[in-house]
N, C-alpha and C positions, 0 to 999 in steps of 0.2 A: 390492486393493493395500493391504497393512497402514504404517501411519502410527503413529510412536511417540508415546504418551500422556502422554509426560514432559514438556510444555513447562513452562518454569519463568514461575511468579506473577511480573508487572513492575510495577515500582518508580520512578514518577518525582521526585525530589526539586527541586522551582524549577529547573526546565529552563528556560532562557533561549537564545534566540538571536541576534544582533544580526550584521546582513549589513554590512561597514562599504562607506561611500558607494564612487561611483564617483570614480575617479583621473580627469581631464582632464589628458589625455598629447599631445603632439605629433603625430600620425595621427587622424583621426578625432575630431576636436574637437566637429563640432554633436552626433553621437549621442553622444558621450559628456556634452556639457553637456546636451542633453535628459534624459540618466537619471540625471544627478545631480537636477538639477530637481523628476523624476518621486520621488525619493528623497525631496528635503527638502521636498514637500507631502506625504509621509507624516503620519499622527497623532503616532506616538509615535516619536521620535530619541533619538537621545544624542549628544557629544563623537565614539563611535566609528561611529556608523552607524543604522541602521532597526533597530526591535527587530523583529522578525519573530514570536516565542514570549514568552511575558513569564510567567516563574517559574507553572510548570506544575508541580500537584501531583496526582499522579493513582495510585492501584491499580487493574492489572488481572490479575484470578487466570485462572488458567491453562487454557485450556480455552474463554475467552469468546466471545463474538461480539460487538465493539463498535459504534458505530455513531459519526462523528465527522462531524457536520452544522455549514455555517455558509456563506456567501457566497465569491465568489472574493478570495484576497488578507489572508484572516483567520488563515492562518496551518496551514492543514489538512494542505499536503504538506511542509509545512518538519516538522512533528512526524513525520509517516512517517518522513521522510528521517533526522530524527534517531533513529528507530526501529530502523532498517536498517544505520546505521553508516554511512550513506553521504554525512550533514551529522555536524561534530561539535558538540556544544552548546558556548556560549560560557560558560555557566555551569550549575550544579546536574549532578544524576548521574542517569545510570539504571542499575537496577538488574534483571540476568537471576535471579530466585530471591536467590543470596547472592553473586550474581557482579557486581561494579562492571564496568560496560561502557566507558566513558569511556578512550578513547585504544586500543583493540582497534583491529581491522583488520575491515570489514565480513565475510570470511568468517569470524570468530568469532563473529558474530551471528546464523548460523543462520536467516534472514528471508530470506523472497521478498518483491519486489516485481512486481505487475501494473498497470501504466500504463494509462490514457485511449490512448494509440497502441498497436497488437500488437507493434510493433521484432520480426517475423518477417524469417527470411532469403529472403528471396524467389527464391532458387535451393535452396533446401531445401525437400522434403518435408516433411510434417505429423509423419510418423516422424522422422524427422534435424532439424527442430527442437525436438521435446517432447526429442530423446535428446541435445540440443545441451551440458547441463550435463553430462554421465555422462560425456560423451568423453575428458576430462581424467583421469579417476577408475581409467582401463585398466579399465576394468568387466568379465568376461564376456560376450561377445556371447550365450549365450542367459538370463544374469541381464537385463540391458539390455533386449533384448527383452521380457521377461515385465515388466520395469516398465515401460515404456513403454506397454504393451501395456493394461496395469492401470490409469493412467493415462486415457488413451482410453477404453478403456470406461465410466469410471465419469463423461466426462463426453459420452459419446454420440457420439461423432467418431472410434470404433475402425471402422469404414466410410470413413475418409478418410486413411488413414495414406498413401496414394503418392500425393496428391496435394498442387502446390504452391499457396502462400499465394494465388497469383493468383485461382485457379479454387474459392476458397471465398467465403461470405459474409461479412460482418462478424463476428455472431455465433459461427459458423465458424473464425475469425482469432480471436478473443478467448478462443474453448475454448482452441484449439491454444498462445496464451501463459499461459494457466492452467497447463495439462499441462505446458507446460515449467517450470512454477513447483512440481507437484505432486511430481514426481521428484525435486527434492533434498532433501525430506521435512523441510523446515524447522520448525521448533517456533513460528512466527510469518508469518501471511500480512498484506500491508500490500497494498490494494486500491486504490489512486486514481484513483477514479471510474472505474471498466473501461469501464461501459456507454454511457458520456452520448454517444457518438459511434452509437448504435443506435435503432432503432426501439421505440416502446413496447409493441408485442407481443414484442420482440425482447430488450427490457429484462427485461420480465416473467417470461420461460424463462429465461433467464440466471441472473435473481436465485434462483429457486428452484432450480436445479442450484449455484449456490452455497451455498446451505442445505442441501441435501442432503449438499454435499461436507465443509460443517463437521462435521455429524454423523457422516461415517464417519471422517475423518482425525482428528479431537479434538485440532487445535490451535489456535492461538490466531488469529482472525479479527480486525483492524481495516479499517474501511472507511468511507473518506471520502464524501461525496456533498454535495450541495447541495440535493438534493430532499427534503423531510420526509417524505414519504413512501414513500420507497424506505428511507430510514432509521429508517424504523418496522417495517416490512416485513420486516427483514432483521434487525437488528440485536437483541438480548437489553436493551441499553444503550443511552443515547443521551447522546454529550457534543454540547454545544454550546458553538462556537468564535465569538469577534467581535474582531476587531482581536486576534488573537494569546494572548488570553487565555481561558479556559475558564470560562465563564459559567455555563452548567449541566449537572448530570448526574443523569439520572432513568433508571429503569427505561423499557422501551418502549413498555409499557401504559399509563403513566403522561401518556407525552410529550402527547398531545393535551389529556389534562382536567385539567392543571396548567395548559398554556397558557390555558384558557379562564378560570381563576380570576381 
C-alpha cells in the first residue's frame, strides 16, 4: 500500500488552550456544581476557564515519530486534538509546512486519530470498517478493495476481513481501527494511547507493527502514552508534558541517562 511522503514539517507557535468553566444552569445543578468545583481546584485558571496547553512551542519535521509522555490530565490529548482540527486553540497557531491551520475545518488537516476505545461498528465487518472512510469518496469498488486489502496486510489481519468486531480480540479490534485510519493516507497519525486497554504481550506486538507501519507509510507519527517506556520504545523523540506545559524534549536514547543526571 503506497503512502505519500509529502507530509509537511509542523509548526507550533504558543499554542494555548483554556476550557472555559462549567455553566450551573437550571437542570442538573449538583453535577454541574461538582465540575465546576473539579474545575476551580485545577493548578492553573484564569478569569475565562482551566488552561489545559499553556503557550506550546514545538517543531516537528516531517516524517517523525514523536513520543508525548506525562501523567493523566497534563494536557497530552487536548494537544492531539488541537493537532487534528478537532479542538481549536484559544491562542497561538499552528502551522502545516507554510500553511496557517487555525480556523480550517478538521478535514483540511489531513490527520487520523486512533483512540484508547476501537469506536468499531459492530455490525460491520473488519472489511466494511477499515473501507468505512472510502465510502463517501465513490471510490471504485476494485480500487477500495485493493486498498483495503493493502491495508490489512500490512498489519496482519488480511485473514480476518468477514469477520465482525465481536469475534476478534482486542489487539484484533485495534489493528482493524488502525486500518481504518491507514486508508485515508493522512500526512499525520495522532495515536492516544491505542494500547493501554491491552495485555503486555499484546502491547508489545502491537507496538512493533507500529514501527513497522511508520517505516513504510513515511508520515508523521505522534504518540501519546503514560508509560516511559513504551515511549522510548517507540518513539525517535520524547516530549514531556506536566500540568499542560512542555517541560522536556530529548532524543529517545537520551531519555533515560539525562534523567539519571
Amino acid at each position: 500500500m503506497e503512502q505519500s511522503r509529502n507530509s509537511p514539517d509542523i509548526e507550533l507557535k504558543e499554542l494555548v488552550k483554556i476550557y472555559p468553566f462549567v455553566k450551573v444552569g437550571i437542570f442538573d445543578r449538583k453535577r454541574q456544581r461538582e465540575a465546576l468545583e473539579k474545575q476551580r481546584a485545577m493548578p492553573y485558571l484564569t478569569n475565562e476557564g482551566v488552561i489545559a496547553v499553556q503557550h506550546i512551542n514545538l517543531s516537528i519535521p516531517a516524517g517523525s515519530f514523536v513520543s508525548i509522555l506525562g501523567p493523566s490530565g497534563c494536557g497530552k490529548t487536548t494537544l492531539l486534538r488541537m493537532l487534528s482540527g478537532l479542538e481549536k486553540p484559544s491562542a497561538g497557531e499552528v502551522w502545516f509546512g507554510d500553511r496557517l491551520m487555525n480556523g480550517l475545518p478538521p478535514e483540511e488537516w489531513n490527520a487520523a486519530m486512533v483512540f484508547q476505545s476501537y469506536n468499531l461498528y459492530p455490525h460491520l465487518t473488519v472489511f466494511d470498517n477499515i473501507a468505512f472512510p472510502l465510502r463517501s469518496l465513490h471510490m471504485p469498488r476494485e480500487e477500495l478493495e485493493e486498498t483495503v486489502t493493502g491495508a490489512a496486510e500490512l498489519l496482519q489481519i488480511d485473514h480476518l476481513l468477514d469477520r465482525l468486531p465481536g469475534d476478534l480480540s482486542g489487539g484484533e479490534q485495534q489493528r482493524t481501527a488502525i486500518g481504518r485510519a491507514i486508508v485515508r493516507k493522512p500526512d499525520l497519525f495522532l495515536l492516544d494511547e491505542p494500547f493501554s486497554n491491552l495485555d503486555a504481550p499484546m502491547r508489545s506486538a502491537l507496538g512493533a507493527a507500529i514501527k513497522r507501519l511508520h517505516a513504510s507509510l513515511g508520515a508523521t507519527f505522534l504518540y501519546v502514552t503514560h508509560d516511559e517506556r513504551e515511549a522510548v520504545s517507540l518513539g525517535e523523540r520524547i516530549l514531556v508534558m506536566e500540568e499542560g506545559k512542555l517541560v522536556r524534549d530529548v532524543p529517545a536514547g537520551e531519555y533515560f541517562s539525562q534523567q539519571a543526571e
